[in-house]
N, C-alpha and C positions, 0 to 999 in steps of 0.2 A: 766511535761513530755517534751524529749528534740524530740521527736518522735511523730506525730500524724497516722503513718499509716506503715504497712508495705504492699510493692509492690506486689502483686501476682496474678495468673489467667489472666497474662498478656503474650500471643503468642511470641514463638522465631522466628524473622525475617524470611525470607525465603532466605536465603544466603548460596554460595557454594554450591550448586549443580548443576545437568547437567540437561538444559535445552532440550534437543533431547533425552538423555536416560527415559527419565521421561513423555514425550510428547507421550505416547502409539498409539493414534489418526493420530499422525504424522507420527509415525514410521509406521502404518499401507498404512495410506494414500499413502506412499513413496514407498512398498512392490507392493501394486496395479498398480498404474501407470509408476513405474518405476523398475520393479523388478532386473535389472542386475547392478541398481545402488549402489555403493563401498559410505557407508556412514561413513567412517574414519574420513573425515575432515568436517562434521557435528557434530558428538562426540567431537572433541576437542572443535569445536567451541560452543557447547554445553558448556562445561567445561569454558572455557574463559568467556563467558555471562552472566551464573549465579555465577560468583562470587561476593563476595562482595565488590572487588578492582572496577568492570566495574560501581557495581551500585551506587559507591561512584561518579566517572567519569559523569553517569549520572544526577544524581542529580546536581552535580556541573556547569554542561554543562545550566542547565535548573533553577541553581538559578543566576550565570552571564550572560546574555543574551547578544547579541552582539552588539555592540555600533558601533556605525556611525562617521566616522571622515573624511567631507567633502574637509578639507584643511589642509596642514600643519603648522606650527608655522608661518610661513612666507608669508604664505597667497596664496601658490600655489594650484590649486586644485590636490586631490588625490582620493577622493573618495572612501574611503577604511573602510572597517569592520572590527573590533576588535572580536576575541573571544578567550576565556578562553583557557588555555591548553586542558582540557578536550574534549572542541571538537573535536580538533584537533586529539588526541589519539582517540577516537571514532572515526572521519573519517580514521584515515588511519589502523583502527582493521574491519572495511566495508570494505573500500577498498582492502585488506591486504586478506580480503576472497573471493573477485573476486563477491560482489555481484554489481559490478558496468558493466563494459561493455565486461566481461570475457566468457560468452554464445555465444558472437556473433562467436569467436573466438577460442572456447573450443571443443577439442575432441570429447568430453563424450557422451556418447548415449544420455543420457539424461540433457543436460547442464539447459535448463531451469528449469525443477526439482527442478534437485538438487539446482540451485540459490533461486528458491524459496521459498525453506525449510529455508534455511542459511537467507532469508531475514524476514521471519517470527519470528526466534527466533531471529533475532537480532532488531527486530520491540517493543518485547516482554520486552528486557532493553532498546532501547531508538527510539521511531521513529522519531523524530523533525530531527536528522540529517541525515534521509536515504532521504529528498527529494532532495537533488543536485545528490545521487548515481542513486536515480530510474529516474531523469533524463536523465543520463548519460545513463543507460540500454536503455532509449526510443528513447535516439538521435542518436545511433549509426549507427543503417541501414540507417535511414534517409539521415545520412552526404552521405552515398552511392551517395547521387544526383549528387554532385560533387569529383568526383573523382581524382581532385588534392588536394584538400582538405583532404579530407580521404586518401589521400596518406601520408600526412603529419602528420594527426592526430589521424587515426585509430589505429594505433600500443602503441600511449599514452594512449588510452580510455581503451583497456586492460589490462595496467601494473599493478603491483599490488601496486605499490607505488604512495603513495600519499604528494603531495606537495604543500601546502597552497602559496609559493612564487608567486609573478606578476612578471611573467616574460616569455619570447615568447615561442612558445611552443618547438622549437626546444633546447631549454636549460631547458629542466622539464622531469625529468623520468618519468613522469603520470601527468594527467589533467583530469578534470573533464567537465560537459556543463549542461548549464540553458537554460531557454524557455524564452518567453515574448511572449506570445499569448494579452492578452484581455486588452483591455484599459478600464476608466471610463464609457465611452458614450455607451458601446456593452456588457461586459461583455461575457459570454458566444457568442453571437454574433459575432464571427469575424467580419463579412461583415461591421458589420459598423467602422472597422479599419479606421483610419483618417492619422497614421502616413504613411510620405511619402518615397517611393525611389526613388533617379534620378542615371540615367546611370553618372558613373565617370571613366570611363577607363574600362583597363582591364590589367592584369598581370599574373601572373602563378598561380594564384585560378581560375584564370578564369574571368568571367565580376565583375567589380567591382561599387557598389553603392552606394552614402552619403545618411545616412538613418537620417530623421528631424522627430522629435512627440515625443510619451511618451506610457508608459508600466505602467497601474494601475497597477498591480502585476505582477513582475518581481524576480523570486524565485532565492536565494542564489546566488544574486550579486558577491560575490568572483569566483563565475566558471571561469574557463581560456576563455570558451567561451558560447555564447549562440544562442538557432535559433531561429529567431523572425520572426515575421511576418508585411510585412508593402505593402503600396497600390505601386506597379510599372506601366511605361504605361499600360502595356497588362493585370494589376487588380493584388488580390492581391498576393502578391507570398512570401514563405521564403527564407528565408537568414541567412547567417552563420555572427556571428557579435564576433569576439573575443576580451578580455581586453585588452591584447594586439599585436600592430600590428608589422609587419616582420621588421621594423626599428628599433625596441626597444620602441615606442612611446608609450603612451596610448591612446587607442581610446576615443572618446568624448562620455563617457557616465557619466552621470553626474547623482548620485545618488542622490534623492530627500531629503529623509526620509524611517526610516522601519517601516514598518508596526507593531501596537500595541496589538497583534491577543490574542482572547481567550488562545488559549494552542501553540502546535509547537513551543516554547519559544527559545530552542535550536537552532532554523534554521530562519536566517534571510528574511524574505519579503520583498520587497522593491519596491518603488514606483521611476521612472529612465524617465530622457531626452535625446532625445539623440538629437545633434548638428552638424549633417552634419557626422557621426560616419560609419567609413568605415565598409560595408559589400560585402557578396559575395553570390550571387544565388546559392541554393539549389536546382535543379529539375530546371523546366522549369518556366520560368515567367507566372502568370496571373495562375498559378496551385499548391497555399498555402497552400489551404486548403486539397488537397491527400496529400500531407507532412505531415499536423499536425493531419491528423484522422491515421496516421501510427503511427503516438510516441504517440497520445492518448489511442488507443489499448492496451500499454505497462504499461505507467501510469497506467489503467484506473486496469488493472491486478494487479499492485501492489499496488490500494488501496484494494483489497478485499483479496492479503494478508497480509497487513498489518492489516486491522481492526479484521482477522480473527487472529495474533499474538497477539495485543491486549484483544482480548477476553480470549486467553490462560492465561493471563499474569495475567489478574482480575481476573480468576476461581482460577487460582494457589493462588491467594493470599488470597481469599477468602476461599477455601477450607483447605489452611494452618493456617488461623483462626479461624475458625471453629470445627478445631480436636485439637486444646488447651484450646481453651474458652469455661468454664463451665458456665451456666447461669437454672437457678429455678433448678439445684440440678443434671443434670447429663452435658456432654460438649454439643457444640450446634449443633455438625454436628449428635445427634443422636437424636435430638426433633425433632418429625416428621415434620412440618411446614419449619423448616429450611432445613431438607433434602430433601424435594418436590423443594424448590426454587434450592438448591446446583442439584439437580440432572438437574433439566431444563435446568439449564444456562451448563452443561454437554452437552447434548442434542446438543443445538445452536453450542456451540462453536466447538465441532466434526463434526458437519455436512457443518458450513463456511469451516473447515478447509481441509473437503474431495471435496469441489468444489472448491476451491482455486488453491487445487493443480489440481486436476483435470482439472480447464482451463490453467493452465502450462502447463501440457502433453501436449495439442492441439499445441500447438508453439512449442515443440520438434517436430512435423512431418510437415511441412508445406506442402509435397509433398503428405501430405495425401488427398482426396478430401473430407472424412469424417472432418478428423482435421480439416482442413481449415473452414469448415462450421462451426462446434461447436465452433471454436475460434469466429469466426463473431458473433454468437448467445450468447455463454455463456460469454462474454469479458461485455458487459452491464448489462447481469442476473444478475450477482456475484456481481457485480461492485456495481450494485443499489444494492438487497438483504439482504448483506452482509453486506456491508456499513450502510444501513438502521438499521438494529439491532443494530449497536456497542453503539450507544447512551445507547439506553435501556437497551442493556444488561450490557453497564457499570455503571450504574444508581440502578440496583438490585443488580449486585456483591459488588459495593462501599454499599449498606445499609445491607449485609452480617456480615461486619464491623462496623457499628453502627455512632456513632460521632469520632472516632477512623480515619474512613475510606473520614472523609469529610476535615481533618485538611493536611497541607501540610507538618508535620515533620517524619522527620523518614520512616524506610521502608515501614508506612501505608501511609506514602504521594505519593508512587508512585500510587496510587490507584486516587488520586484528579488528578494525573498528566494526568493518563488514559481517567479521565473522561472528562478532558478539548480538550484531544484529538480525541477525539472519532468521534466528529461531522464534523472534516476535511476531514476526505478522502471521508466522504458524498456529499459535496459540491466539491472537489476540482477536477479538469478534467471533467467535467461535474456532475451537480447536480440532485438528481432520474428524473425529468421530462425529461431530457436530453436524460438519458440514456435508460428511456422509448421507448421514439422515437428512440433512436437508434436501439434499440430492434425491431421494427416495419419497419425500414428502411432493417435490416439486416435476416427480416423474408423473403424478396424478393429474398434473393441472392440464387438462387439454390434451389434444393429440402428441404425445410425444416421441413415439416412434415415429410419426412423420414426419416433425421437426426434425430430427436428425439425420432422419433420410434424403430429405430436402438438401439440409446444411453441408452432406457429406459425398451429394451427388454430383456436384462440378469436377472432383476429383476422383472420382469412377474411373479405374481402367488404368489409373496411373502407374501402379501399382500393388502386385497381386498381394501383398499380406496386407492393406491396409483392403483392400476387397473383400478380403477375407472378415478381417473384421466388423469392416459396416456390414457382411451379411449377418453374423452373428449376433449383433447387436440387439437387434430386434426381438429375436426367442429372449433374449436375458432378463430385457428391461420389462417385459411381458410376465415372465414368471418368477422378476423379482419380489421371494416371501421373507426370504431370511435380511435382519439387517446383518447380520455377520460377513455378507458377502458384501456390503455396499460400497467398503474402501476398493474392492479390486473392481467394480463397475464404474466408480468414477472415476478411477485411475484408466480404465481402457477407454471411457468417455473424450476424457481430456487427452488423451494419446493417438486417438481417431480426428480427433478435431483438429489437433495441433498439425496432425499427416495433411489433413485436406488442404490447411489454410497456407502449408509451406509448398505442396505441387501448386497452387494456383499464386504464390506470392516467391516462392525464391530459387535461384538457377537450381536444375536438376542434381546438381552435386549435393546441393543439400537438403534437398527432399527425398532423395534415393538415398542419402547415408540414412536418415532420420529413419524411413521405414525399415530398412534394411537390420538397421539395430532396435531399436524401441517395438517394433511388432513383427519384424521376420527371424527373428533370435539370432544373427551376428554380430552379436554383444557380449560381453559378460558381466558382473556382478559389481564393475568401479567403473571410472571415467578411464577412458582411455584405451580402452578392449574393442577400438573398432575393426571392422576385418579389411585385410589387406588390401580391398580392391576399391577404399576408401580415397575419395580425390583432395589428398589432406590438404596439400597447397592451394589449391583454389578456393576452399571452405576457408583457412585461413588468412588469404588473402581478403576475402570478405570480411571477416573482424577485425580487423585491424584497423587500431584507433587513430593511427596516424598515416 
């Protein structure tokens, strides 16, 4: 025998199709919150991301990872990072769809929205490279502090062109910008910032300062520029710190090493010195920290939708496995056991994905007083939440897939890719304990049991355990003393909210599974423990990417 097996029962990729036309949750979510929104250039870019040309790109992006080359042949320093083509075509098809700094500066009723959608399905084929874009999104009002600066640079953050060259910004059609918050010794911690600024003139940025110390994580070093934070006389304050300076020079930032991280393989981390490295004040000195709880806000938004495209991206794949793979004699998406778990992880990933966008809305209205509050409130709910799921939920979808779903080749490897990813946006901008407190800090500002009351009263009567709830509510966040309690308030916070926005946004099969499990206890302790009188087929039928 020259043959010991012929191939079959083995799933066709999930390639060439449209990620938005397919995404029903999405498209629903987008109806609700943004109904007079024109979704043309989501379809296409739908059409552009699930093909199989972008996910060849991504893969490629994330098996060349990007290399560090501190000096030239000749022993100059340079400091510069290597990456594959592919990235590069990935950032500027980001860039190219304006999910980088094009809200701040966009028309549209609904800008943040709509960005939101566009950054989710493109989270969906590759996230490692959207952390310099969701930078850029974060840094943008901020640079507002300074106003020759943003004179200078605000009109590049919007363009749609993307240009990897070092070079000053007034010769780049588009630019990007990075952060450098937390050093070794503080981590989350600002205050214990060590690196220093001293006064060094001043010029048409305005005051100028030599910034001395180091950036334990210092995210996609290549940005044209970034806003750091470091200790000045009047304490600590940010600063605008660009690669390079208005001579043509490069500024003294002198790249360590990159970071060797679980997953985000595609997006360089880097660990940076800086030597006396020309910056320029942000806002007012000794006042760093209202700077960076501004761009954390935005950040903190685009990990909950990022892990919430994520989770699409696992159920798609999962779900597309599922209805080709036969196993004990019929396929697997119709053994009841697998379609209790395929319907769950249904469930989660509609409901991240109707708060995700739902805390977008809240940043289309800033003039709102409601908005403004729910932005305060649900910016950390979601954030932790959301976030918090994505592990687990990529942990049940990847064993959806079997050994299949744990190997790195082929289109089942985007499933390992997910799963390495998953745990980032948990930890990164603040980690759930963080965001806890933030939660608790931000229950002070303003009426916030009537915000909630508000937000959670269209959906009164729906049903009785989420009633239950929002009566509850109110006594807790009242007599919230202890932080110890504040991980199980924001978890019933985001659980209440999520109830509300899926009765007013998706068929009663899956707003009645939702409450049914998540607040009326017909659950148990994994994916897939829903109770019997669950409408799995119809719930299923709704995810389904094809």
């Amino acid at each position: 025998m020259n043959s010991t097996h012929e191939v079959f029962n083995q799933p066709e990729p999930l390639v060439d199709y449209n990620l938005f036309e397919t995404n029903r949750p999405l498209r629903d979510a987008l109806k609700f919150n943004a109904p007079q929104l024109h979704v043309a250039q989501l379809q296409e870019l739908g059409v552009t991301l699930g093909s199989a040309e972008m996910q060849a790109h991504a893969r490629l992006a994330n098996t060349h990872t990007p290399e560090l080359h501190t000096h030239d042949r000749f022993g100059r320093r340079i400091d510069e990072v290597e990456f594959h083509p592919s990235y590069h075509l990935l950032m500027a098809a980001a860039v190219g769809a304006g999910l980088h700094g094009t809200p701040w500066t966009a028309i549209s009723a609904s800008p943040h929205v709509e960005r939101a959608a566009g950054f989710m399905l493109f989270t969906e084929l590759e996230p490692s490279i959207l952390c310099p874009v969701s930078m850029t999104y974060a840094a943008t009002p901020a640079l507002r502090g300074n106003t020759a600066v943003y004179a200078d640079w605000g009109p590049k953050l919007g363009s749609l062109w993307y240009d990897p060259s070092l070079a000053f910004v007034k010769e780049k059609p588009g630019v990007t910008i990075g952060m450098g918050m937390t050093e070794k010794q503080g981590g989350s911690d600002v205050r214990a910032n060590t690196t220093r600024a001293a006064r060094d003139g001043s010029d048409d940025w305005g005051e100028r300062y030599a910034i001395t110390g180091h950036k334990w994580f210092f995210s996609a070093p290549m940005c044209d520029a970034f806003l750091v934070l470091a200790q000045a006389p009047a304490g600590l304050s940010c600063f605008f710190l660009p690669r390079v300076l208005p001579d043509g020079t490069r500024n003294a930032i002198h790249i360590q090493r990159l970071k060797d991280k679980l997953g985000n393989k595609a997006n360089a981390s880097s660990e940076v010195e800086f030597h006396g490295a020309s910056a320029w004040l942000v806002g007012e000195e000794g006042r760093g920290i209202p700077q960076i709880l501004e761009m954390g806000t935005m950040t903190r938004l685009d990990c909950a939708l990022g892990t919430s495209g994520l989770m699409r991206q696992a159920l798609s794949i999962a779900l597309n496995h599922a209805s080709q793979r036969s196993a004990f004699g019929k396929p697997l998406i119709d053994q009841p056991l697998m379609k209790n778990v395929l319907t769950d992880l249904a469930l989660e990933s509609e409901a991240a994905t109707a708060l995700a966008i739902r805390l977008a809305r809240a940043f289309d209205h800033p003039d709102d007083a409601h908005e403004r509050l729910m932005a305060r409130l649900l910016t950390p709910v979601a954030k932790f939440w959301i976030c918090k799921r994505g592990s687990h939920f990529a942990q049940e979808a990847m064993e959806c897939l079997g050994g299949n779903g744990y190997v790195e080749e082929g289109g089942e490897g985007i499933m390992a890719r997910i799963y390495r990813e998953m745990p980032l946006n948990s930890i990164w901008e603040g980690a759930g304990n963080i965001m806890a407190l933030d939660l608790l800090r931000g229950l002070r500002k303003g009426d916030a049991v009537a915000a909630l009351a508000a937000e959670l009263a269209p959906a009164r009567g729906h049903h009785a355990s989420l009633d239950r709830l929002a009566d509850a509510l109110p006594a807790r966040i009242e007599a919230m003393a202890s932080e110890a309690e504040a991980r199980r308030l924001a978890q019933d916070v985001a659980l209440a909210v999520q109830a509300s926005l899926l009765a007013q946004t998706a068929p009663p099969a899956v707003a009645d599974a939702f409450c049914a499990s998540r607040l009326g206890g017909d659950w148990g302790n994994a994916f897939g423990t829903l109770g019997a009188g669950t409408h799995f087929d119809s719930i299923i039928e709704r995810a389904q990417p094809l």
